[in-house]
C-alpha positions as CSV (number, residue, x, y, z in Angstrom):
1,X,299.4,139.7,-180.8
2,X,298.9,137.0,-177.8
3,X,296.1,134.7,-178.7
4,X,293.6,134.2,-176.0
5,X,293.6,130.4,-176.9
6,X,296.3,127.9,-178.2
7,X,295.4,125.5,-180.4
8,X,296.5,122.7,-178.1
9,X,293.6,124.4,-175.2
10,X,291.3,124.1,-177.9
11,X,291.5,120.5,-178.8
12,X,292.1,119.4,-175.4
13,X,289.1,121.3,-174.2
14,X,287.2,119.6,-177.3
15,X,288.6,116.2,-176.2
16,X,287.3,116.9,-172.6
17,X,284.2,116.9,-174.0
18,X,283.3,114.5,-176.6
19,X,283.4,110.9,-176.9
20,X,286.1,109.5,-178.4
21,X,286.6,105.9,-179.6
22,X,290.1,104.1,-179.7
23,X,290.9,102.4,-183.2
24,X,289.6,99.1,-181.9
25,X,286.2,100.3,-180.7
26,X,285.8,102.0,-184.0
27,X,286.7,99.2,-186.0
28,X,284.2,97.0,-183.7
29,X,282.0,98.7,-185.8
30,X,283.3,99.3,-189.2
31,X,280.2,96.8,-190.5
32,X,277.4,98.4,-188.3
33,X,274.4,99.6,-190.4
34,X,273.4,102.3,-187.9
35,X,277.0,103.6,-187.9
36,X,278.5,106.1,-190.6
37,X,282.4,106.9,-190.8
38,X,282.8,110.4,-192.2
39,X,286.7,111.3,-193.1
40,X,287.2,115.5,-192.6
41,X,290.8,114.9,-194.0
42,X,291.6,117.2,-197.2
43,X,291.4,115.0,-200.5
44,X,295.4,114.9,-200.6
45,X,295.7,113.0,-197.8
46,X,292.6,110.4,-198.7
47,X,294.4,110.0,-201.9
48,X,297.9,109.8,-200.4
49,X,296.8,107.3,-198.0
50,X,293.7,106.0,-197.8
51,X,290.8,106.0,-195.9
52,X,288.0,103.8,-194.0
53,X,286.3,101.3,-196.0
54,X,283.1,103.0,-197.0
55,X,283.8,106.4,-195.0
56,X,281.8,109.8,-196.5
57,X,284.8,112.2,-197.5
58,X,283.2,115.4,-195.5
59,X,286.4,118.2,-195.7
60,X,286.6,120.0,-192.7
61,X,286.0,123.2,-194.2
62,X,282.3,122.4,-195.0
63,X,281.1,120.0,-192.4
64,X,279.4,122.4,-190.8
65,X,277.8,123.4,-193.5
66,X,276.8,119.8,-194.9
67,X,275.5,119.0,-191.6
68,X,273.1,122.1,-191.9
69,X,269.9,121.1,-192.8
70,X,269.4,125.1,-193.6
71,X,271.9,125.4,-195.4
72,X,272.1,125.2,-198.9
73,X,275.2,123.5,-199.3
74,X,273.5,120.2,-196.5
75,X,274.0,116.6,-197.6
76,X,271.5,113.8,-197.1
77,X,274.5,111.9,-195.9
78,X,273.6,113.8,-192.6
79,X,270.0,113.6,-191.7
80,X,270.1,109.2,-192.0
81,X,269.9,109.3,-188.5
82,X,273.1,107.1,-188.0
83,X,275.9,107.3,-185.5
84,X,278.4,109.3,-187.2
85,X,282.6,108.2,-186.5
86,X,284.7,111.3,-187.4
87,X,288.3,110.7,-188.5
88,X,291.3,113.2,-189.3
89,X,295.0,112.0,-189.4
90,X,295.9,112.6,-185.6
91,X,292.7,113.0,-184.1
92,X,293.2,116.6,-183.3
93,X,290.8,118.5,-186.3
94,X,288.4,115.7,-185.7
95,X,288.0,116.8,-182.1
96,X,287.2,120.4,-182.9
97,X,285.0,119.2,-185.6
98,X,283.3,116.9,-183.4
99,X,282.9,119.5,-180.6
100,X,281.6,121.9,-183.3
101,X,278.8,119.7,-184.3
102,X,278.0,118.9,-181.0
103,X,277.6,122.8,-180.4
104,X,275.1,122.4,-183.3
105,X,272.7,119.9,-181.8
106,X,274.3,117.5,-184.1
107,X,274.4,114.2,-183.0
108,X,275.2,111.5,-181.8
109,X,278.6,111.7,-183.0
110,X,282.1,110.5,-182.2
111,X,285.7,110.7,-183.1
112,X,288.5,108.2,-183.2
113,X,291.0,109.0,-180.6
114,X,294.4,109.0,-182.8
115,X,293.0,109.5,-186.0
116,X,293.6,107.6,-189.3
117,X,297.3,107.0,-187.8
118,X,295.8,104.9,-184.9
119,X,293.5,103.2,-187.1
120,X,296.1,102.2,-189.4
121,X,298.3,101.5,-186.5
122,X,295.4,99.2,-184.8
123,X,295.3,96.9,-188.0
124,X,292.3,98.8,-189.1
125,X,291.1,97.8,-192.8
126,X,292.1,100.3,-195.6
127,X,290.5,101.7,-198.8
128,X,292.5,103.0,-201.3
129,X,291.2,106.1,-202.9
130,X,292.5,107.3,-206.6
């Protein structure tokens, strides 16, 4: 069976359409009260790795549903009224994801264009999860 869309159409299609940060713009504001860093990475990788300083772990597989103020499974996390930074490790599920709450009326919300990778790769400080 031919899909109708690659997964490469989708996130540049997503990327065509959101904002998206470079490491350095996102760590500009790593100390910013009104902003909120939300890592959609699966709990492996935050432990394996790391993650922002002071980032909400959201997994990708319920971020839509946190972010629902209907639904039963939504966080308070969501409705502070902050600018939320989404992270993955590339930058590519962060797209979609950002894309997808955009779709919601969810907002504002950005991504950081490279993912964790970039941010490590751009000097960006590092929490270490256990």
């Amino acid at each position: 069976m031919a899909l109708k869309k690659s997964v490469s159409e989708l996130v540049a299609a997503a990327e065509a359409r959101i904002e998206r940060l470079t490491p350095e713009q996102a760590r500009a504001l790593l100390d910013d009260p009104d902003v909120r860093f939300v890592d959609i990475r699966d709990v492996r990788e935050l432990k394996r790795e790391g993650t922002v300083p002071g980032a909400l772990h959201a997994p990708r597989g319920m971020l839509e549903f946190w972010v629902d103020p209907d639904s039963p499974y939504h966080k308070a996390d969501f409705a502070s009224g902050q600018r939320f930074v989404l992270f993955c490790a590339l930058g590519h599920r962060s797209a979609l994801a950002t894309a997808q709450l955009m779709d919601m009326g969810f907002g504002p919300v950005c991504d950081i264009e490279g993912g964790f990778e970039a941010w490590r790769g751009a000097g960006g400080k590092i929490e270490e999860k256990s």
